[in-house]
C-alpha positions as CSV (number, residue, x, y, z in Angstrom):
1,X,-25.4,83.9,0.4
2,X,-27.6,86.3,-1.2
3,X,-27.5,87.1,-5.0
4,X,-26.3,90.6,-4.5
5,X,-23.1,88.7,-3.0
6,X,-22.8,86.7,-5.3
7,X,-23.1,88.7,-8.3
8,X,-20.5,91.3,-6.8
9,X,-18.4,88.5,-5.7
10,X,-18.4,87.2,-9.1
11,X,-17.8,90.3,-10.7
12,X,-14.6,90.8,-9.0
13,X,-13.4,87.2,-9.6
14,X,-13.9,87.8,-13.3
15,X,-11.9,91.1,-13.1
16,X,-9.3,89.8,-11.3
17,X,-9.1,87.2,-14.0
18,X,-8.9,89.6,-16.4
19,X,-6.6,91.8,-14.8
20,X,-4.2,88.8,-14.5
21,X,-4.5,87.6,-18.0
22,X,-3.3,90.7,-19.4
23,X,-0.1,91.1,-17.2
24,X,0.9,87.5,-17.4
25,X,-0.1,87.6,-21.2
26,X,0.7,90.7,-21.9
27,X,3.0,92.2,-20.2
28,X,5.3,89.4,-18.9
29,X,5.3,87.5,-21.8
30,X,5.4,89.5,-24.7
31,X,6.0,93.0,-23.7
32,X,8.7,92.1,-21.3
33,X,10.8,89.8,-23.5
34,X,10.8,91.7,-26.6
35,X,11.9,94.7,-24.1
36,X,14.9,93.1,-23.1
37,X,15.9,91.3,-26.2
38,X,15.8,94.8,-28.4
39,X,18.1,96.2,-25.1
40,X,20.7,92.9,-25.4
41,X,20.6,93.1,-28.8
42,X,21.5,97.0,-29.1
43,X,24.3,96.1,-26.2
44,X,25.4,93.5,-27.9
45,X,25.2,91.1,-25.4
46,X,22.1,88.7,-27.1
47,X,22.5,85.4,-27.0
48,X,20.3,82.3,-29.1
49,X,19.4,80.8,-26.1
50,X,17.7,84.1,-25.1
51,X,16.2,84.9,-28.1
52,X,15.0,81.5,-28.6
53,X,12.8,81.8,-24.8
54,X,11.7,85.6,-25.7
55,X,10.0,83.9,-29.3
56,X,9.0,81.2,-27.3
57,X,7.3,83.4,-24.7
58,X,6.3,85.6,-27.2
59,X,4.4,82.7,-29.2
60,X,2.8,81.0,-25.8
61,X,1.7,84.4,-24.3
62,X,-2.2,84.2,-26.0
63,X,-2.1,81.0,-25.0
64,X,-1.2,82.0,-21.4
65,X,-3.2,84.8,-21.6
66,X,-6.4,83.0,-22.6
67,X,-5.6,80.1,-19.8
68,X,-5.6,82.8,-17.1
69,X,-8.6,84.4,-18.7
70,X,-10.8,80.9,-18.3
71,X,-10.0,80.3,-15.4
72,X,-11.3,83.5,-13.7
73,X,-14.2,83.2,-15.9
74,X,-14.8,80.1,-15.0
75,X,-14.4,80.9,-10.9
76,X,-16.9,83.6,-12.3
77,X,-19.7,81.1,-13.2
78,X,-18.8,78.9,-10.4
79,X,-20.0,81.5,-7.8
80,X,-22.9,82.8,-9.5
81,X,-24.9,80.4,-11.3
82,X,-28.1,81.6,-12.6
83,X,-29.4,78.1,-12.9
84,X,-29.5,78.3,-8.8
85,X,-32.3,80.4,-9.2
């Protein structure tokens, strides 16, 4: 595969990473669950065991966030590696 390829290929694994690390992170885990915990709580219909998982999420989701990150960054570096050079 040439290094063009590789580089573009790369470059799209690492975005895609990205990409995903902010939804999962972001929006799924903390934008998502505060969302709906402000919407039960001014229904009324908020419970502890859902406010305990959105504090939970809310807590984990840099963590999350950061997992997703690596990983893409790491699939990055995997299919282009200068040292093959």
């Amino acid at each position: 595969m040439s290094r063009n390829i590789r580089m573009i290929l790369s470059m799209a694994i690492y975005l895609t990473g990205f990409i995903a690390a902010i939804y999962i992170g972001g929006w799924l885990m903390l934008v998502k669950p505060v969302k709906y915990t402000i919407t039960a709580y001014t229904l009324g219909t908020l419970t502890v065991p859902q406010l305990v998982l959105a504090a939970i999420k809310c807590i984990c989701s840099l963590t999350v966030a950061g997992l997703v990150w690596c990983i893409g960054y790491i699939a990055s570096n995997h299919i282009y590696d200068s040292r093959d050079e």
